[in-house]
PABAGU-40167 format. One record per residue (C-alpha): x, y, z; residue in three letters; residue number from 1. Coordinates in nm, 4 decimals. Each point is the difference from the previous one (the first is absolute). Layout:
<nodes>
{x:X | y:Y | z:Z | residuo:ALA | num:NUM}
...
</nodes>
This chain:
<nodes>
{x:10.3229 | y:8.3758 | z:10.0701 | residuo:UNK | num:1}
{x:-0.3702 | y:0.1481 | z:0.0498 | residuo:UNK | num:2}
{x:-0.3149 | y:-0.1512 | z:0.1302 | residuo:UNK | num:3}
{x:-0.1936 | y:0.1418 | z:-0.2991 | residuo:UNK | num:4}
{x:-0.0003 | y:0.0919 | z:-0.3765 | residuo:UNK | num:5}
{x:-0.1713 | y:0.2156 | z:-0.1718 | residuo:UNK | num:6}
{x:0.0808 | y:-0.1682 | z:-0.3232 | residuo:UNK | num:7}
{x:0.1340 | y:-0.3354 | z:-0.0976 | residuo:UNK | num:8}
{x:0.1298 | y:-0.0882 | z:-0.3408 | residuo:UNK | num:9}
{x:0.0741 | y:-0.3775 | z:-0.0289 | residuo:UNK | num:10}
{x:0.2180 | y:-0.1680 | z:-0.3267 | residuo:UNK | num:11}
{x:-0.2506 | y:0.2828 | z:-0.1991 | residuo:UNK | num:12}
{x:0.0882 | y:0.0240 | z:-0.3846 | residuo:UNK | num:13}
{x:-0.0884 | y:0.1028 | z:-0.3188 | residuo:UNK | num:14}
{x:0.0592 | y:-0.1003 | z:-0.3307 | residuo:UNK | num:15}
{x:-0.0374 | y:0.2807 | z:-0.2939 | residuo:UNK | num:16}
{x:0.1713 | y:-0.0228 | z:-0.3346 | residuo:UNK | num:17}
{x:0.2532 | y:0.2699 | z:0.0560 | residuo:UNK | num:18}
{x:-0.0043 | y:-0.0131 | z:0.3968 | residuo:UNK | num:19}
{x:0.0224 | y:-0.2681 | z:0.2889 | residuo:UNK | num:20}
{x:-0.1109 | y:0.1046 | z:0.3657 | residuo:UNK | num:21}
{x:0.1521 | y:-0.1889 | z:0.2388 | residuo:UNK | num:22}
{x:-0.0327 | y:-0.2497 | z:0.1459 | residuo:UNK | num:23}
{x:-0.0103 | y:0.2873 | z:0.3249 | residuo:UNK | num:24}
{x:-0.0135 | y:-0.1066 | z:0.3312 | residuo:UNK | num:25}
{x:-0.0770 | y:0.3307 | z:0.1976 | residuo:UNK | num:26}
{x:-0.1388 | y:0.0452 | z:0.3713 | residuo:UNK | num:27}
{x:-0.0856 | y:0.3986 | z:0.0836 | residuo:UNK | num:28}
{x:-0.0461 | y:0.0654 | z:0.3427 | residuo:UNK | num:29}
{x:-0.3155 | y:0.1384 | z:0.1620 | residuo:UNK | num:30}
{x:0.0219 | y:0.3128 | z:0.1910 | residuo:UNK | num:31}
{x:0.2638 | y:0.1593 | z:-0.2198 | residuo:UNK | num:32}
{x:0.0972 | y:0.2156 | z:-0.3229 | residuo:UNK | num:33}
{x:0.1592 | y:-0.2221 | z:-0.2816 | residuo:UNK | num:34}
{x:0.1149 | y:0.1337 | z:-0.2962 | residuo:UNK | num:35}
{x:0.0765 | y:-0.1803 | z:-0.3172 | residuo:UNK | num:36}
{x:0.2932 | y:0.1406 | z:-0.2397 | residuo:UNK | num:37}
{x:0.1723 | y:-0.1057 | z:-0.2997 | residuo:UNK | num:38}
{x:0.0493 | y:0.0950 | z:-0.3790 | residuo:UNK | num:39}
{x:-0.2915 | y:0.0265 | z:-0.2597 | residuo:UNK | num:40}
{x:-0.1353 | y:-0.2765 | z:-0.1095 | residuo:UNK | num:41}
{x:0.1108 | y:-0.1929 | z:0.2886 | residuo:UNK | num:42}
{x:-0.3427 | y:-0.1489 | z:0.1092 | residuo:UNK | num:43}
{x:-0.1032 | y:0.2601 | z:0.2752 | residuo:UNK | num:44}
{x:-0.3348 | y:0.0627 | z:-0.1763 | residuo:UNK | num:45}
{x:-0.0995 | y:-0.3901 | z:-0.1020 | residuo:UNK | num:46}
{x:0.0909 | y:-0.0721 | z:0.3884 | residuo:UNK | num:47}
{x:-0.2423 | y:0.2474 | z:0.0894 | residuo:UNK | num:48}
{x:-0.2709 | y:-0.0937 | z:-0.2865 | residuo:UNK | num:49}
{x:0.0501 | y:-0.3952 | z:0.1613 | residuo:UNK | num:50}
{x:-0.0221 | y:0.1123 | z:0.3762 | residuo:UNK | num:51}
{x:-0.3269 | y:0.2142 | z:-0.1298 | residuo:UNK | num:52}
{x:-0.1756 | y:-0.3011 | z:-0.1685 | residuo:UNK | num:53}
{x:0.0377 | y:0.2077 | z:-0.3469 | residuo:UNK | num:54}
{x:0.1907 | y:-0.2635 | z:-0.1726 | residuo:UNK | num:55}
{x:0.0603 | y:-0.3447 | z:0.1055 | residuo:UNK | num:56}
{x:0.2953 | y:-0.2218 | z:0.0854 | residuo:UNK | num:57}
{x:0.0850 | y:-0.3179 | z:-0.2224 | residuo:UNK | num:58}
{x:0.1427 | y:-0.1409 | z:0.3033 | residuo:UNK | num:59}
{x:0.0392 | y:0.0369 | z:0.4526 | residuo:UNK | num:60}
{x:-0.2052 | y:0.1760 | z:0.2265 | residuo:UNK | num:61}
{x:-0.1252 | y:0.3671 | z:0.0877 | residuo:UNK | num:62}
{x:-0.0986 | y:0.1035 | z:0.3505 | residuo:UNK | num:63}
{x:-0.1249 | y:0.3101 | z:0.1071 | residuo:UNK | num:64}
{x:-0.0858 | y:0.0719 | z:0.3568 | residuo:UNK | num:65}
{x:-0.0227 | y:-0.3637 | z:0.0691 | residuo:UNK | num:66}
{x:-0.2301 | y:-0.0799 | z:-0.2901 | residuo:UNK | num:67}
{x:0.0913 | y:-0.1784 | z:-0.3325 | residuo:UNK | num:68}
{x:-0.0407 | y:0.2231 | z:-0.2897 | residuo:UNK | num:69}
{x:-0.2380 | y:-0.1492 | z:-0.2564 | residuo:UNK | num:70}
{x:-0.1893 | y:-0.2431 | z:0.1966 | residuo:UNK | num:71}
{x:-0.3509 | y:0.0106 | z:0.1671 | residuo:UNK | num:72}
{x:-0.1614 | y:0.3376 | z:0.0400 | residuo:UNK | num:73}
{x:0.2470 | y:0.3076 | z:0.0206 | residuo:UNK | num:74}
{x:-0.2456 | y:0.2690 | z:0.0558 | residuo:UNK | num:75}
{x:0.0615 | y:0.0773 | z:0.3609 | residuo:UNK | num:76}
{x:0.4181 | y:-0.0729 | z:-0.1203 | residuo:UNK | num:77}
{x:-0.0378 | y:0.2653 | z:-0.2385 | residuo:UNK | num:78}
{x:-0.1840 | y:0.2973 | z:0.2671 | residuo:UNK | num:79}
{x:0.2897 | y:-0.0198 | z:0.2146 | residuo:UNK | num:80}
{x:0.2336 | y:0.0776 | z:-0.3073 | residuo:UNK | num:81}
{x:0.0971 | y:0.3055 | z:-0.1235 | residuo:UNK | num:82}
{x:0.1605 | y:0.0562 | z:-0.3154 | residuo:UNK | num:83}
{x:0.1560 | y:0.3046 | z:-0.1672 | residuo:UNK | num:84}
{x:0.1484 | y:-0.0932 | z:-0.3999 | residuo:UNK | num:85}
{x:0.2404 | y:0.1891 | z:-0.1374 | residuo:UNK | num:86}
{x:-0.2459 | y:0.1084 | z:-0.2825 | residuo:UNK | num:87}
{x:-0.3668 | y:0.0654 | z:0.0255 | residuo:UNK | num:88}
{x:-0.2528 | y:-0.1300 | z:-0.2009 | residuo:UNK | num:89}
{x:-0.0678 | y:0.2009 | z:-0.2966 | residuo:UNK | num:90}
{x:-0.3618 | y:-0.1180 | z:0.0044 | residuo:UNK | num:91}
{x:-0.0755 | y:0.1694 | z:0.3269 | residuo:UNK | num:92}
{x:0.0899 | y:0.3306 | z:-0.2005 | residuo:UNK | num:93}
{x:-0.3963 | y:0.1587 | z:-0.0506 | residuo:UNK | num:94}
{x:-0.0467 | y:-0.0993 | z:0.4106 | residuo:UNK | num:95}
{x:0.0332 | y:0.2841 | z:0.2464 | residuo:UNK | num:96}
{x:0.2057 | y:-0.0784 | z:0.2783 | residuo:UNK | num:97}
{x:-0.3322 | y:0.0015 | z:0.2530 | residuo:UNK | num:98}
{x:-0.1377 | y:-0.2679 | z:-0.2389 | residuo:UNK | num:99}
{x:0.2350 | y:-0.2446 | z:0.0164 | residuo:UNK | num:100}
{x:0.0697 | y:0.0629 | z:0.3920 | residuo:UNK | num:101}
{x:-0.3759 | y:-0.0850 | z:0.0160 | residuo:UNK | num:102}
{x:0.0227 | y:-0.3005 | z:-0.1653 | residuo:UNK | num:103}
{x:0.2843 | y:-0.1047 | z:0.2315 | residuo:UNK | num:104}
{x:-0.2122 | y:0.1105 | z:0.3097 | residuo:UNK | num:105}
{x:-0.2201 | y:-0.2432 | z:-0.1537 | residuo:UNK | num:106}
{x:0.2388 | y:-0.2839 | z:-0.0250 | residuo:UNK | num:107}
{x:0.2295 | y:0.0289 | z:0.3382 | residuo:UNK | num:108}
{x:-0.1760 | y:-0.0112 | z:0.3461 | residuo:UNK | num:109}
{x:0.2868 | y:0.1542 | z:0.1640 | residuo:UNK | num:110}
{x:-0.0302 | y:0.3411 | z:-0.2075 | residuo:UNK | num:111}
{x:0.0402 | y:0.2965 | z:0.2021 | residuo:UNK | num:112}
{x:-0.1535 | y:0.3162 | z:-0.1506 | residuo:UNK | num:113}
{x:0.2314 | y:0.2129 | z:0.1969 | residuo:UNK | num:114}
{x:0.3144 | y:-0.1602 | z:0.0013 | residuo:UNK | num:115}
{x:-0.0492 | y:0.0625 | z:-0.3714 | residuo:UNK | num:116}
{x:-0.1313 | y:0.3842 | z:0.0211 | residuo:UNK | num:117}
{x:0.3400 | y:-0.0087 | z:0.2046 | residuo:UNK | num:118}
{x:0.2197 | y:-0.1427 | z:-0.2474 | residuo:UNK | num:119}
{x:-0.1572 | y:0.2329 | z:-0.2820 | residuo:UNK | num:120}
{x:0.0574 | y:0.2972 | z:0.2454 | residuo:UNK | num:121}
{x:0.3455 | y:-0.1035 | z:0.0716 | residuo:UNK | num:122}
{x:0.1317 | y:-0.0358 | z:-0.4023 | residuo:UNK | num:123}
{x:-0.2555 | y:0.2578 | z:-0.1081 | residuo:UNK | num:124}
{x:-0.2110 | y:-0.1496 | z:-0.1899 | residuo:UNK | num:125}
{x:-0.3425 | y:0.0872 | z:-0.1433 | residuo:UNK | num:126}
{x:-0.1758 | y:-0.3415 | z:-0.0907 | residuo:UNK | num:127}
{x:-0.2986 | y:0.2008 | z:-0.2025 | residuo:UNK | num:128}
{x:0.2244 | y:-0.0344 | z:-0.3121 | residuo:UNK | num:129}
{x:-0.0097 | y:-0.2626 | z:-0.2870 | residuo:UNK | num:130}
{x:0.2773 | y:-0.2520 | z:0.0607 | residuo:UNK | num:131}
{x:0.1217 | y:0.0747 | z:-0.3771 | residuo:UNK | num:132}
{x:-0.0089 | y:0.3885 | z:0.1392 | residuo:UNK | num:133}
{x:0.2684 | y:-0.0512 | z:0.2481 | residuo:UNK | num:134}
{x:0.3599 | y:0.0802 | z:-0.0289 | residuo:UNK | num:135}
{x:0.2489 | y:-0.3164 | z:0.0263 | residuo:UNK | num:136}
{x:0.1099 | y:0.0997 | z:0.3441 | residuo:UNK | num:137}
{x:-0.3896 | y:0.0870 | z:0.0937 | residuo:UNK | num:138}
{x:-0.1105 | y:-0.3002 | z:-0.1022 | residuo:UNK | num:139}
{x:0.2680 | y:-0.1906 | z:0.1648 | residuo:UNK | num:140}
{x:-0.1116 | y:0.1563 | z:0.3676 | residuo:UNK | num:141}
{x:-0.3693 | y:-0.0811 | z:-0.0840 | residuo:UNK | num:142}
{x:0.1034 | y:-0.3606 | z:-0.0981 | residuo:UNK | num:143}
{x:0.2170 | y:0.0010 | z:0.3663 | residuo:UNK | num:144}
{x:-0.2493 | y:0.1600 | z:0.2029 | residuo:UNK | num:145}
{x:-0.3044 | y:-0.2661 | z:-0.1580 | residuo:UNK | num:146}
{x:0.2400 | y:-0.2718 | z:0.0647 | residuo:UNK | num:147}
{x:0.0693 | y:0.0180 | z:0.4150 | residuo:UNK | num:148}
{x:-0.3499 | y:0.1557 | z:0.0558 | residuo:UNK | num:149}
{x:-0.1709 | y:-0.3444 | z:0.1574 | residuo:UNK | num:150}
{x:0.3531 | y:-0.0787 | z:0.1765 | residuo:UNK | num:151}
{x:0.1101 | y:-0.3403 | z:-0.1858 | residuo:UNK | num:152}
{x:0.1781 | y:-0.2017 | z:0.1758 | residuo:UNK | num:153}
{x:0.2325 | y:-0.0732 | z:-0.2752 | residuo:UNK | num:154}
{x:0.1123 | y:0.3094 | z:-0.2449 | residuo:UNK | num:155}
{x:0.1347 | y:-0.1008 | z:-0.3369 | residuo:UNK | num:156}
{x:0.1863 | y:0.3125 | z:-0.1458 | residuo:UNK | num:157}
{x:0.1597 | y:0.0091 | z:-0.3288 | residuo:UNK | num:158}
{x:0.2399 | y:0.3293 | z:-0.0367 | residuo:UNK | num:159}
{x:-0.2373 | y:0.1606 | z:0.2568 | residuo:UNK | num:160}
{x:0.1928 | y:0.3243 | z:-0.1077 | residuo:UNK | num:161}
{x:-0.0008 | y:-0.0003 | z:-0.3558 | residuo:UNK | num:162}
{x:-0.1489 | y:0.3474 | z:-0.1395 | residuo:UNK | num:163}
{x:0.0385 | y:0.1593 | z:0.3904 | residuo:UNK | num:164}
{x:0.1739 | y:0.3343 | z:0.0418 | residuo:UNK | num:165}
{x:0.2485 | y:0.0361 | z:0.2607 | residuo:UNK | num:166}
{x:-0.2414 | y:0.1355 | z:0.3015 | residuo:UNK | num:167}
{x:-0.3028 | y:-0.2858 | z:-0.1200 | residuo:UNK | num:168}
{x:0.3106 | y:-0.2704 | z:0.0538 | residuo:UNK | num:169}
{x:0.0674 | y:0.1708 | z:0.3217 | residuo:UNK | num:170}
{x:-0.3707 | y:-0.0187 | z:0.0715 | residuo:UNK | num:171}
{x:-0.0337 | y:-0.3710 | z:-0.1353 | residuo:UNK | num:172}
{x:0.3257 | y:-0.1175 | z:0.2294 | residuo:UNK | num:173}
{x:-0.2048 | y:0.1526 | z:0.3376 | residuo:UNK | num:174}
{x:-0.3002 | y:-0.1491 | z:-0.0696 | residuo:UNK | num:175}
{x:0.1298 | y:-0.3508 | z:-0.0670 | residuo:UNK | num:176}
{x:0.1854 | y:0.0017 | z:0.3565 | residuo:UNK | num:177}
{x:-0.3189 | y:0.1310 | z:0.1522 | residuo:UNK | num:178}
{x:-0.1599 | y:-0.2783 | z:-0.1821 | residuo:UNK | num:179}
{x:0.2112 | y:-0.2575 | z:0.1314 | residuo:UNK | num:180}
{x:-0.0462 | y:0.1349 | z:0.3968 | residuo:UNK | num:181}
{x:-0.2435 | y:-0.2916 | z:0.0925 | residuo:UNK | num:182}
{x:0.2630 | y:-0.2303 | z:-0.0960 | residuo:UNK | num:183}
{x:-0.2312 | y:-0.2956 | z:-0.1136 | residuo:UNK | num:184}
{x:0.0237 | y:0.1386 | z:-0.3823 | residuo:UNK | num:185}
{x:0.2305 | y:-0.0712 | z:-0.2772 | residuo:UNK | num:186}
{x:0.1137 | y:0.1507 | z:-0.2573 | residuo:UNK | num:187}
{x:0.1830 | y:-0.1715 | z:-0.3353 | residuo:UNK | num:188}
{x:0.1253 | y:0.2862 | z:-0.2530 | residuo:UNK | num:189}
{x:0.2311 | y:0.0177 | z:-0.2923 | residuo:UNK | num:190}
{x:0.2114 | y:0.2985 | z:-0.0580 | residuo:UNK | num:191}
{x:0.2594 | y:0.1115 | z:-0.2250 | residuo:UNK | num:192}
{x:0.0027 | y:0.3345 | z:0.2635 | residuo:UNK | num:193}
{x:0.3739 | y:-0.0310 | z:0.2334 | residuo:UNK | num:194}
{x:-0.1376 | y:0.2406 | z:0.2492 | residuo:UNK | num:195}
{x:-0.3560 | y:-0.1405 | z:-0.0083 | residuo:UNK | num:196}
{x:0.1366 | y:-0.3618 | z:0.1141 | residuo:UNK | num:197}
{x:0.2484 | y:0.1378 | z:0.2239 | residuo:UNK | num:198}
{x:-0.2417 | y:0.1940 | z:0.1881 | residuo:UNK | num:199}
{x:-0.3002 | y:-0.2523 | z:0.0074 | residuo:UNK | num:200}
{x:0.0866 | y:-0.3639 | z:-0.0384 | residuo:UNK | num:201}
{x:0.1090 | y:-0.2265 | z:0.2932 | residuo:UNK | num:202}
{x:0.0501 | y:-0.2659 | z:-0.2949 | residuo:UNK | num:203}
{x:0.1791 | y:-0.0274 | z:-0.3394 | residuo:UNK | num:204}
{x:-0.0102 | y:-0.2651 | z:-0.2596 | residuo:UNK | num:205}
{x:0.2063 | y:0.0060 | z:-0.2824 | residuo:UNK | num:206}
{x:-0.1233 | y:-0.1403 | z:-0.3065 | residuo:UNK | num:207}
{x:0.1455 | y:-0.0603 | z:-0.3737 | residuo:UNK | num:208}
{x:-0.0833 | y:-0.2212 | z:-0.2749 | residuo:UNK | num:209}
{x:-0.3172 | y:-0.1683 | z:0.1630 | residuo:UNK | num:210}
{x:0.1724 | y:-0.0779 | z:0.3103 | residuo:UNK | num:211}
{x:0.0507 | y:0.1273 | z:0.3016 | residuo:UNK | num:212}
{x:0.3741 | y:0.0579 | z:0.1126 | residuo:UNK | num:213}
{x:-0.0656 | y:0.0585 | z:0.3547 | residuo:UNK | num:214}
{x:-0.1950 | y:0.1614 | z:0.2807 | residuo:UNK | num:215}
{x:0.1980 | y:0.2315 | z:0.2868 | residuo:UNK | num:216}
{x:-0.1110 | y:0.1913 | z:0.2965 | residuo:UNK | num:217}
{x:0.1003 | y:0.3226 | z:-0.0896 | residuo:UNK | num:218}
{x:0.2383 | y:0.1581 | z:0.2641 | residuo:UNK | num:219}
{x:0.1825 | y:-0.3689 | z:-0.0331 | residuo:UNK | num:220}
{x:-0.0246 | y:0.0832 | z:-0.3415 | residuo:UNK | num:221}
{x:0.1565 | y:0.3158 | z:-0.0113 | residuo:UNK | num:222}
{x:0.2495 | y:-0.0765 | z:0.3137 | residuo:UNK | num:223}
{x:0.1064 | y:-0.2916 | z:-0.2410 | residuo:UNK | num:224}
{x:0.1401 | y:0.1075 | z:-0.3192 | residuo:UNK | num:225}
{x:0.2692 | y:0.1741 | z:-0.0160 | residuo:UNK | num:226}
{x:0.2843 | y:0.1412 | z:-0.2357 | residuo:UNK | num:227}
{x:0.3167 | y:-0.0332 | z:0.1497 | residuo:UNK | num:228}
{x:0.3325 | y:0.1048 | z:-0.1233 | residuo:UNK | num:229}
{x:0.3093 | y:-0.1905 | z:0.1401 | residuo:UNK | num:230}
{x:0.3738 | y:0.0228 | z:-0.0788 | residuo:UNK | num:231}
{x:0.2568 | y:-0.2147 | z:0.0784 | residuo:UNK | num:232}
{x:0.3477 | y:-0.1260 | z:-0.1606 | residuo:UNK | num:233}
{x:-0.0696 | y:-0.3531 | z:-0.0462 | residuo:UNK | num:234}
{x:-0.3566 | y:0.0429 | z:-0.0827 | residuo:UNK | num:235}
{x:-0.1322 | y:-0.0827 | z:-0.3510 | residuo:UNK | num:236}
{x:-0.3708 | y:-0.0573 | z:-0.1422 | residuo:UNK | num:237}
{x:0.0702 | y:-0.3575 | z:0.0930 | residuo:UNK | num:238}
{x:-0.0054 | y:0.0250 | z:0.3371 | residuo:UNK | num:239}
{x:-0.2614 | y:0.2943 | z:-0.0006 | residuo:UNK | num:240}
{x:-0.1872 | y:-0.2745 | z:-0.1621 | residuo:UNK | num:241}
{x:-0.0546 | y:-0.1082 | z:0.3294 | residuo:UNK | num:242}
{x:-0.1337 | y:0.2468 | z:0.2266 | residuo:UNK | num:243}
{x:-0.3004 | y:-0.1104 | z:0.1840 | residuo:UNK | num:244}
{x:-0.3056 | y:0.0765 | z:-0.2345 | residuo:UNK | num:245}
{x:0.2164 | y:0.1332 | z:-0.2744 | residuo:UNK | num:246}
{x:-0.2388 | y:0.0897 | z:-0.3146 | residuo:UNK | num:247}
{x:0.2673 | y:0.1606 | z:-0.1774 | residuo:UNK | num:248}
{x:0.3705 | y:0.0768 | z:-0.0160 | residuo:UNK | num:249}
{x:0.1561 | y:0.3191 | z:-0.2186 | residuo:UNK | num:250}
{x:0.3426 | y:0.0795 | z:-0.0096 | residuo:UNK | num:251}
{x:0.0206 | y:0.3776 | z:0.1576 | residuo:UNK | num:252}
{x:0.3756 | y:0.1154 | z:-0.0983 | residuo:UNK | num:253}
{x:0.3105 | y:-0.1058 | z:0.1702 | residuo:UNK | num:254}
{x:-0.1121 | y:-0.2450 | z:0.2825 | residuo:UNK | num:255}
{x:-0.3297 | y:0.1278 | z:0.0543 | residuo:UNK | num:256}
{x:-0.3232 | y:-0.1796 | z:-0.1277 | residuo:UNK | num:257}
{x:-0.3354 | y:0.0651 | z:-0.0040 | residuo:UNK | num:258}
{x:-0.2244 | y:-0.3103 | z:0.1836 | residuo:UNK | num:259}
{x:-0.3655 | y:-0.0066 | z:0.0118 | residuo:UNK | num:260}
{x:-0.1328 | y:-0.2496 | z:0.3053 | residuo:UNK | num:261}
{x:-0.3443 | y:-0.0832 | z:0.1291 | residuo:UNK | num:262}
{x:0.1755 | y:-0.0617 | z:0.3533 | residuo:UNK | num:263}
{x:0.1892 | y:0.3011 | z:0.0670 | residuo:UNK | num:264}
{x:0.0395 | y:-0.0851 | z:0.4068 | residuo:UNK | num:265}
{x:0.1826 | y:-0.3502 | z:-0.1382 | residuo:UNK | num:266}
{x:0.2058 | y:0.1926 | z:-0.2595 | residuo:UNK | num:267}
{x:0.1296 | y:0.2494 | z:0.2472 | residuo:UNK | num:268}
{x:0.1082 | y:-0.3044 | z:0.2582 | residuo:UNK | num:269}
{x:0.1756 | y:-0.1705 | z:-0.2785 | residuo:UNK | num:270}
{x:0.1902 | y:0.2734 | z:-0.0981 | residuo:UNK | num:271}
{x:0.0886 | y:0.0540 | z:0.3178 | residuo:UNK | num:272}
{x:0.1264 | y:-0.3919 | z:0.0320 | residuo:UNK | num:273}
{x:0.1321 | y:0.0276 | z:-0.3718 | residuo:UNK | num:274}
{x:0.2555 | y:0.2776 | z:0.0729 | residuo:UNK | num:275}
{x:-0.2028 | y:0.2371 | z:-0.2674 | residuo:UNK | num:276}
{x:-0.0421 | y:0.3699 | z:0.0744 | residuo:UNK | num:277}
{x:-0.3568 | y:0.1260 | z:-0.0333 | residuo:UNK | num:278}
{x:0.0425 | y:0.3703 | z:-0.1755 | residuo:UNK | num:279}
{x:-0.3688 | y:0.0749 | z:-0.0002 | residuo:UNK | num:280}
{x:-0.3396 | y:-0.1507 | z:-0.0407 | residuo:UNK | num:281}
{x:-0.3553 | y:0.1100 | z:-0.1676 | residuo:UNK | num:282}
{x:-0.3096 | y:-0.0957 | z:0.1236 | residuo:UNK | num:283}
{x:-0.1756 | y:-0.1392 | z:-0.3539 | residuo:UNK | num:284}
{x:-0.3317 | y:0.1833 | z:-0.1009 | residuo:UNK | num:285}
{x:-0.3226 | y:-0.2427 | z:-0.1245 | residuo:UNK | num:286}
{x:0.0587 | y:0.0452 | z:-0.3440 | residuo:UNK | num:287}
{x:0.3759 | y:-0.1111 | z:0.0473 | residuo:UNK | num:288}
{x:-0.0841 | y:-0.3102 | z:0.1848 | residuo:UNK | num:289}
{x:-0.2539 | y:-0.1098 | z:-0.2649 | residuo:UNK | num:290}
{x:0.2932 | y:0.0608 | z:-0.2573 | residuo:UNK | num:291}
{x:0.2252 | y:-0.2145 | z:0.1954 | residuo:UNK | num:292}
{x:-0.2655 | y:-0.2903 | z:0.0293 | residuo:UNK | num:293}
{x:-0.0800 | y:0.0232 | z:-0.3167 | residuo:UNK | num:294}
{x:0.3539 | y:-0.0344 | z:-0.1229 | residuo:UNK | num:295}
{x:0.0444 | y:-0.2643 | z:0.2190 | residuo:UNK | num:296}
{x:-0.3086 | y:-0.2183 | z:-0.0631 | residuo:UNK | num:297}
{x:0.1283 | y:0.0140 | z:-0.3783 | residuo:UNK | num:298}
{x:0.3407 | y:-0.1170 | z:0.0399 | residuo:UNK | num:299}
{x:-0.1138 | y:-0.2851 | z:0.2607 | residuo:UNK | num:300}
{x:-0.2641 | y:-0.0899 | z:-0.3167 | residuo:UNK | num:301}
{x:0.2690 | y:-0.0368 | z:-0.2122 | residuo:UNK | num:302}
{x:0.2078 | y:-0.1953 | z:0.1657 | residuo:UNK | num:303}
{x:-0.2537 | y:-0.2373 | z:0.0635 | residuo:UNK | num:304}
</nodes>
């Protein structure tokens, strides 16, 4: 489907004693704005720790920018990374923000002193404070504005929002789409945010219980799934059953019921063809869609 990925998960798992990973298969295309989403505790955060070269797999294959994670030298991998985790490091507390943006002058080649005196001017931030000094939300912009300040090629950001007041998200949302102007970079985020994925990614993957349950473009995605209600004299939850994409059938009152489908263009032809009346439809929201997988990836477990 594209000529390059960013990242490459192959068969990847991992075995922990109340948690399996896996195995994932997951290809995120360069260029673009993917955003990962699913329930706590769903293995957002290990996927990121095993893309990072935090933690490593017991099995498959990690690929980042065309490079195998975890083999040979990853030095010049790792300074065209850039990586934002949902909490900062406690030890980095006593550091003023200009000490550790020293140290990471030190470390990238590509650091741009003013793209960062930018970013700092743009979320208002003054970096002459102690890291442990700093406000959630102020230490959240420093963390953001250190992070795309020697332009990585790949940005890794885990609930880039988290701790952000409403005009610092609005801030935050701009500068990510300016970031992604050049259209070489990529960006791989998790979000538990509606409006933040609506309005940045190009990509979604769902994930729950270690695996993932699928990856959409997301204006398919949302031109997809559907709630329709249909009425018609013969119809029961039988024959519902069998909409095109049908993830769920409820009895609405009367003749009416309520059908969820992930092919809503399908559903309306065959209701058409089926003699059914459509009374209305409603376009699903994110967190509605991830409800519906879920449900569904749990009854297709147990029947298996």
């Amino acid at each position: 489907m594209f000529d390059e990925y960013a990242v490459q998960l192959s068969g990847v798992v991992q075995n922990r004693a109340n948690f399996k990973l896996g195995p994932l298969d997951l290809n995120i295309p360069k260029g673009y704005i993917t955003a990962i989403v699913g329930p706590n505790g769903c293995g957002k955060s290990t996927t990121f720790n095993l893309m990072l070269d935090l933690v490593k797999p017991d099995e498959g294959k990690v690929e980042l920018l065309g490079h195998t994670v975890g083999q040979s030298i990853q030095t010049e991998l790792k300074k065209k990374i850039g990586y934002l985790p949902e909490q900062p490091s406690s030890h980095e507390d006593n550091m003023k923000g200009t000490e550790k943006a020293e140290f990471h002058r030190f470390w990238h080649d590509g650091w741009d002193v003013n793209r960062y005196r930018e970013l700092l001017h743009l979320l208002e931030v003054d970096d002459h404070q102690a890291l442990g000094k700093m406000s959630k939300g102020m230490r959240r912009k420093f963390e953001f504005a250190l992070t795309l300040s020697h332009g990585p090629e790949l940005l890794f950001l885990d609930e880039p929002s988290s701790g952000l007041d409403p005009l610092a998200w609005k801030t935050m949302i701009e500068i990510l789409h300016r970031y992604m102007d050049k259209g070489e970079r990529t960006i791989l985020m998790t979000s538990h945010i509606i409006e933040e994925v609506k309005r940045l990614a190009d990509f979604i993957v769902f994930m729950a219980q270690g695996r993932v349950l699928g990856v959409y473009e997301k204006d398919e995605l949302f031109s997809s799934w559907y709630t329709l209600f249909v009425s018609g004299d013969e119809l029961t939850a039988k024959k519902a059953a069998d909409m095109p994409g049908q993830c769920g059938v409820e009895h609405a009152g009367g003749t009416t019921y309520r059908i969820t489908t992930n092919r809503a263009a399908e559903a309306e032809e065959w209701c058409s063809a089926k003699g059914v009346k459509l009374v209305s439809r409603q376009v699903l929201e994110l967190d509605e869609i991830m409800s519906a997988l879920l449900l569904h990836d749990r009854l297709g477990n147990r029947m298996n």
